[in-house]
C-alpha positions in Angstrom: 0.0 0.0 0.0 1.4 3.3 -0.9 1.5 6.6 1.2 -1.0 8.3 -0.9 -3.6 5.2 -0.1 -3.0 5.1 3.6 -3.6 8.4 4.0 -6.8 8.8 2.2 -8.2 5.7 4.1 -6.8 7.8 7.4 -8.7 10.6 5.6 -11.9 8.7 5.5 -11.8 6.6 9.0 -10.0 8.8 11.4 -11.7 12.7 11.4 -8.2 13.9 13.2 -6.0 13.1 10.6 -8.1 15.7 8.5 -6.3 18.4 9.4 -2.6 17.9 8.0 -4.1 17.0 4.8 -6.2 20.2 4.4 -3.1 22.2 2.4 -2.8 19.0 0.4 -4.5 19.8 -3.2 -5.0 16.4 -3.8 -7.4 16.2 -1.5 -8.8 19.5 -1.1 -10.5 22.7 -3.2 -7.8 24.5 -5.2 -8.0 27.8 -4.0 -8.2 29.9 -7.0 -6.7 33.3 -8.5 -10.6 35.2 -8.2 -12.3 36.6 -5.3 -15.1 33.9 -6.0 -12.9 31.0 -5.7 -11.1 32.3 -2.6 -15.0 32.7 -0.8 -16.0 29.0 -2.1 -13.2 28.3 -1.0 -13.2 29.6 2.6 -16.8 28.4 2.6 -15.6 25.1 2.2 -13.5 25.2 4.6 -16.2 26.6 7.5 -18.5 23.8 6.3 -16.0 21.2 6.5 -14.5 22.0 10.2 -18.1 22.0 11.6 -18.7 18.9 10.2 -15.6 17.8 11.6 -16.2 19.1 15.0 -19.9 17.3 14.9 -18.6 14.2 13.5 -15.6 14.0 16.5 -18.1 15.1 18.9 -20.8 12.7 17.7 -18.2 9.1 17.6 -16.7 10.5 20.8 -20.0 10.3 22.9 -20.9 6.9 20.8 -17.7 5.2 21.7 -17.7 6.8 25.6 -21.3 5.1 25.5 -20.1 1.8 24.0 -16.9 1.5 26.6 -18.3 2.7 30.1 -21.8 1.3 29.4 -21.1 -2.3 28.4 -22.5 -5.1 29.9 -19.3 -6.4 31.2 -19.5 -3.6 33.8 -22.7 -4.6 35.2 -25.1 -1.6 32.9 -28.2 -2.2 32.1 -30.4 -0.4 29.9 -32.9 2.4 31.0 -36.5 1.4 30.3 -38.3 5.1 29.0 -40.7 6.0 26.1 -40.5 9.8 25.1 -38.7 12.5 26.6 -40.1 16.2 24.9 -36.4 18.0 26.0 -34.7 15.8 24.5 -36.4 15.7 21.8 -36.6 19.5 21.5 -33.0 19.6 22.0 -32.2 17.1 19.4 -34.4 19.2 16.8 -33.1 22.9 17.9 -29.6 22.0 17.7 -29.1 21.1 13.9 -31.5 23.5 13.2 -29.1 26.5 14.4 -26.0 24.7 12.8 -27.8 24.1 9.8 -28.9 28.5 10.0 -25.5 28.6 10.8 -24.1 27.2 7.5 -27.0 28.7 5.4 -25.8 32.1 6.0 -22.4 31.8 5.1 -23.7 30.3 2.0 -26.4 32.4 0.8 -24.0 35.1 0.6 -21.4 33.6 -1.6 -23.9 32.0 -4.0 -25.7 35.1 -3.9 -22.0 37.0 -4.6 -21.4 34.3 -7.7 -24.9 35.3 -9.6 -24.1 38.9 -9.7 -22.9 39.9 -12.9 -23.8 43.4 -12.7 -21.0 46.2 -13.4 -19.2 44.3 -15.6 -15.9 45.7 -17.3 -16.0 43.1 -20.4 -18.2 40.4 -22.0 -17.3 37.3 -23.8 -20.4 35.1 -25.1 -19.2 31.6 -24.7 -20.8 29.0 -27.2 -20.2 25.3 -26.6 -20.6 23.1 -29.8 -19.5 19.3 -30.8 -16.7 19.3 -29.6 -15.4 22.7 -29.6 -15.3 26.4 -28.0 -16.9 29.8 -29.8 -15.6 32.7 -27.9 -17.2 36.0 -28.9 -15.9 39.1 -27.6 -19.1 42.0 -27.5 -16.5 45.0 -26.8 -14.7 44.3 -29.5 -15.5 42.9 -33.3 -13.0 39.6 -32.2 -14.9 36.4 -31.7 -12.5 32.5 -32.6 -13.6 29.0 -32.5 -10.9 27.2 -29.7 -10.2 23.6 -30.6 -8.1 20.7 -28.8 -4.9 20.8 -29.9 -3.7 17.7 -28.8 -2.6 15.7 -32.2 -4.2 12.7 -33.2 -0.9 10.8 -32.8 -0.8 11.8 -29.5 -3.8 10.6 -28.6 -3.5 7.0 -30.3 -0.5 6.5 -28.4 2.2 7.2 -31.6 3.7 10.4 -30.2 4.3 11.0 -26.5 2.3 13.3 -24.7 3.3 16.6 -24.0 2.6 17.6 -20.5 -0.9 19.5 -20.8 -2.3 16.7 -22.9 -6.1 17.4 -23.8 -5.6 20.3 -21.8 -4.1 22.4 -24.7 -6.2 24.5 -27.4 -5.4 26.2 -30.7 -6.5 29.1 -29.7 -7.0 30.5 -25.9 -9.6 32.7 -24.4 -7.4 36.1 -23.5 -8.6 37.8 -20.5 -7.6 41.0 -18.5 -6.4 41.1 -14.8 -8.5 42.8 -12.5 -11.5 43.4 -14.8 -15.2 42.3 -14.2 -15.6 39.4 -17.0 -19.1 38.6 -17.6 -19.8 35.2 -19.8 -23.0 34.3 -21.0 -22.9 31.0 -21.9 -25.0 28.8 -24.2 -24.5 25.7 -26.9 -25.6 24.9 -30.2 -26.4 21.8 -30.0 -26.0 19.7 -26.8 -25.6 20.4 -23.0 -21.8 21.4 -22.0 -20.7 23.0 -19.2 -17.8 25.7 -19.0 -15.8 25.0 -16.1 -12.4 26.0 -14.9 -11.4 25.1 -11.3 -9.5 28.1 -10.5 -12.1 30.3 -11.2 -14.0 28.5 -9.2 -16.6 29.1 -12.3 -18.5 25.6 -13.6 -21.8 26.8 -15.8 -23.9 24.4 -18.0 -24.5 25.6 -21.7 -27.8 24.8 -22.3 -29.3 24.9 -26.3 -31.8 27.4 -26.3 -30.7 29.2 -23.3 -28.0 31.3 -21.7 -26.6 31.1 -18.3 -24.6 33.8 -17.0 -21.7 33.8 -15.0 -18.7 36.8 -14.1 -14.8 36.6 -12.5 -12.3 38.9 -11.6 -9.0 37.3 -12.5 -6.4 38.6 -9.5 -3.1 36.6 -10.8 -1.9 36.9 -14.4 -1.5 33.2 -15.7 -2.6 30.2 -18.2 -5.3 28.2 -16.5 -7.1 25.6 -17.6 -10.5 23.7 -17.4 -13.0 21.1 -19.6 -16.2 20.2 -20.4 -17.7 19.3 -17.2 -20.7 17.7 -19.3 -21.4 14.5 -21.1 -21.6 15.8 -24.3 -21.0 12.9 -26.6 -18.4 11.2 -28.4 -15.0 13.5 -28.0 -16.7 14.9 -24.9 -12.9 14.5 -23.2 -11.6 16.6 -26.2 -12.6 19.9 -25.4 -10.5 21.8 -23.0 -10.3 25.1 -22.3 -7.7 27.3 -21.6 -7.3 30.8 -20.3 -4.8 33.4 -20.5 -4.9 36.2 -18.2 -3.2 39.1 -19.1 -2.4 43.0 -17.6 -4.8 45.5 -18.7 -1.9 46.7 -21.3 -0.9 43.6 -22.8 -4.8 42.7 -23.3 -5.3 46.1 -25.0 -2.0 45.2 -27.2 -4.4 42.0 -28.1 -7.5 43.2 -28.8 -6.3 45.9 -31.5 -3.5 43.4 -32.7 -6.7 40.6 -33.2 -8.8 43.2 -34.6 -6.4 44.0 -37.2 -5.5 40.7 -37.9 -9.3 39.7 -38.2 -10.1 42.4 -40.4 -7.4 41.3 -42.8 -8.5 38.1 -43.0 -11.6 39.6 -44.3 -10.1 41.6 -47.1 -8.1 38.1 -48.2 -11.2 36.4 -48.2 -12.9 38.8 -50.8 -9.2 39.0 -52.7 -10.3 35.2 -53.0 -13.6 35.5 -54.7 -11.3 36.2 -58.0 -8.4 33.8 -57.5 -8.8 30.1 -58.8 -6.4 27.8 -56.9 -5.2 24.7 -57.9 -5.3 21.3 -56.8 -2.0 20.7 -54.8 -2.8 23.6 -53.0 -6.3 22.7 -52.0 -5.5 19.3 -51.3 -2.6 19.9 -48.4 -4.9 23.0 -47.0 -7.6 20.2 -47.3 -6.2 17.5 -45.7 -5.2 19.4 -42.8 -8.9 20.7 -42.1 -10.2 17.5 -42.5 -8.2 15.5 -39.7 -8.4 18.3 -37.7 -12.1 19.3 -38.2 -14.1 15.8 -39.8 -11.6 13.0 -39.1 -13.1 12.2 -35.6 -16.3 11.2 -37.1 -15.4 10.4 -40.9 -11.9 8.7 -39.6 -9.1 9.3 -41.2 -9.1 6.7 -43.7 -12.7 7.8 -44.4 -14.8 5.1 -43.9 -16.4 6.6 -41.1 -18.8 4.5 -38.4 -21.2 2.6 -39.8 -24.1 2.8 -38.4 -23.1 6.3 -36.7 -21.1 8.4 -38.9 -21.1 7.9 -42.7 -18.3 6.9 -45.0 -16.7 9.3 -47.5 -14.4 7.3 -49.3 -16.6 6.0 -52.4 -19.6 7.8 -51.0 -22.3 9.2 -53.5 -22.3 12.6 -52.7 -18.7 13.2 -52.7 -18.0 10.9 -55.9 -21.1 12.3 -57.8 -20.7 15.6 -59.7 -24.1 16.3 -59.9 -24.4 16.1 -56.3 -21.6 18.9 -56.2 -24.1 21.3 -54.5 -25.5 18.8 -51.8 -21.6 18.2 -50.5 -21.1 21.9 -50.3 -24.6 22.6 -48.6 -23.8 20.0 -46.0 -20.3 20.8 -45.1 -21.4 24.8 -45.3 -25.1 24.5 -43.6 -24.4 21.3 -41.7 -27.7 18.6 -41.6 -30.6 19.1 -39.3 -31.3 16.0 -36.9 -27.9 14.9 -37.1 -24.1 15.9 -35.5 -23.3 17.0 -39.1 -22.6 20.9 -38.0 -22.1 23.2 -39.8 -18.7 24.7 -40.9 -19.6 28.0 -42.9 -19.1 30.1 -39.9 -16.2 28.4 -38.5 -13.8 27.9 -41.7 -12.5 30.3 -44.0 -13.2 30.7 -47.7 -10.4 28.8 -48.7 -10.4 26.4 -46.1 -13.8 25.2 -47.0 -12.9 25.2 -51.1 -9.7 22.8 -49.4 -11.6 20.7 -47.0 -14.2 19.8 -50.2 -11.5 19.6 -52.9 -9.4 16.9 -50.4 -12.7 14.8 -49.8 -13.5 14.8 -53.5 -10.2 13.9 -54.3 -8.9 11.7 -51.3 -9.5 7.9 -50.3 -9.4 6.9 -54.1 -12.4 9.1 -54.7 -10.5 10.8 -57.4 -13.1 13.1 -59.0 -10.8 16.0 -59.9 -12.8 19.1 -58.7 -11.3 21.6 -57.7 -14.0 23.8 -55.6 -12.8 27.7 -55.6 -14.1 30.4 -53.0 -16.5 31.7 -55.1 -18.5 28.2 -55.1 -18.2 28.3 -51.4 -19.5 32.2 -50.9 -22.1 31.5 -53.7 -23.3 28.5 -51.2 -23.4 30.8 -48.4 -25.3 33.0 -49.8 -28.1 30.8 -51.0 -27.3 31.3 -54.8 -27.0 28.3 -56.9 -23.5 27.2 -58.7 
């Protein structure tokens, strides 16, 4: 038996040895970098040493009752039915502890729902299996996706140290500012959560939760879906990067800028035909990074769950040209086929089409240009 095992059963069977494992975060609350997590924390802590004193105090007076009342020392057993002041006394004494502990907590669970006075906020979108992070401040808003490779995750590459806790692209957050999140889903229920915010909200379809923190520390800090949510439910972390007030101002008008010029490529695109080798590399790396964990990589996707590509109708048939664009643009009501237009660029969606129209032996030769994909967007025909 190992040290860490004999000191969680001491944990469970032995109330005293609680106390030198309280600082241990193994077995305890991380206490957080917001004034939130710091209260839940402290909460947790009230709640837990008056369990702990009513739990010693409790096995104390059962085992003084078991030893100096045994039958070996001659007790017998007192013959009474009812007794009202002890019976008021056992009913007015968890009352007040449980008043006691209400208070306490009323005030931090009222504390966590106010979002009022906010400084910034981010609209937080959960989707299968993914992050949309909109900023309302500012015209910024990015999908963040796991960024764990594939190889890493079959076992071919070793893992780096925040495996499946590492994204593409991190939420960026100021220090010291009021963040509010409203916080919804596009399809199923997943729930935002990062411990050290002490901050765990469900995304519900349909509806929007709210939630707010005050980041006190600058740092990275990390957090999951804390929600079923399906198939790569363990594949979408999130990560946050707190930043001083200056840096995050250097980020928001560096992002802006960036994000606007990505706009002005894509209309440069609607007038530039690329070719084939291009599309294909651009479209393979979408695709095992976007479609592979349904389709597979090889294509064949899971019958009975996901449909095959390789040798399919629709991306072998060139009259059915416009249904693969509609579906990989608009996505396909009643199914977990999303849609990509609003998360892929112009010319990743012409690459991502091209590659599965041309990959797995389909070998079709299309070679779908941006304007195709904006024409599709835009409800116009081919």
């Amino acid at each position: 038996m190992t040290t860490r095992q004999l000191q969680f059963i001491l944990f469970l069977f032995f109330p005293l040895t609680a106390f030198s494992s309280v600082g241990d975060p193994s077995f305890n609350l991380p206490r957080g970098v917001t004034q939130i997590s710091e209260q839940v924390y402290d909460l947790h802590m009230t709640i837990f040493y008056i369990c702990l004193a009513i739990g010693i105090v409790v096995f104390s007076v059962m085992f003084w009752a078991i030893i100096y009342h045994r039958k070996s020392k001659g007790a017998v057993s007192a013959n009474f039915h009812e007794n009202v002041k002890v019976e008021i006394l056992w009913t007015l004494i968890p009352f007040l502890i449980l008043i006691g502990m209400a208070i306490p907590a009323t005030r931090v669970l009222i504390a966590m729902e106010d979002t009022s006075k906010s400084d910034i906020t981010v609209q937080v979108t959960g989707s299968q299996w993914k992050w949309h992070y909109r900023y309302f401040d500012s015209d910024i808003a990015f999908y963040s996706l796991l960024a764990s490779s594939d190889a890493q995750i079959h076992g071919e590459q070793k893992k780096r140290e925040n495996y499946l806790l590492e994204v593409d692209r991190p939420l960026i957050l100021p220090v010291g500012q009021k963040v509010r999140f409203l916080i919804t889903s596009e399809d199923v229920i997943h729930s935002w959560w990062v411990p050290e915010f002490a901050l765990k909200k469900d995304a519900n379809p349909g509806f929007i939760n709210e939630a707010w923190t005050v980041i006190e520390k600058p740092g990275i800090y990390r957090g999951q879906c804390a929600e079923l949510c399906g198939k790569n439910h363990g594949f979408m972390p999130i990560v946050v990067i707190a930043k001083p007030q200056e840096e995050f101002d250097l980020w928001v008008k560096e992002t802006s800028a960036q994000q606007e010029k990505n706009r002005e490529e894509e209309q440069k695109l609607l007038s530039m035909n690329m070719n084939l080798d291009e599309l294909m590399a651009l479209g393979e790396k979408v695709y095992n990074s976007r479609c592979a964990a349904c389709h597979q990589i090889n294509g064949l996707g899971m019958p009975g769950i996901f449909p095959a590509l390789a040798q399919s109708d629709i991306a072998t048939n060139s009259d059915r040209l416009f249904d693969h664009l509609h579906v990989v643009i608009h996505g396909k009501a009643g199914t977990a086929m999303q849609g990509f237009g609003v998360q892929l660029g112009l010319k990743e969606l012409a690459g991502v089409v091209t590659y599965e129209r041309n990959a797995w032996g389909n070998k079709t030769g299309d070679v779908i240009q941006a304007s195709q994909i904006n024409a599709v967007l835009n409800g116009d025909d081919l």
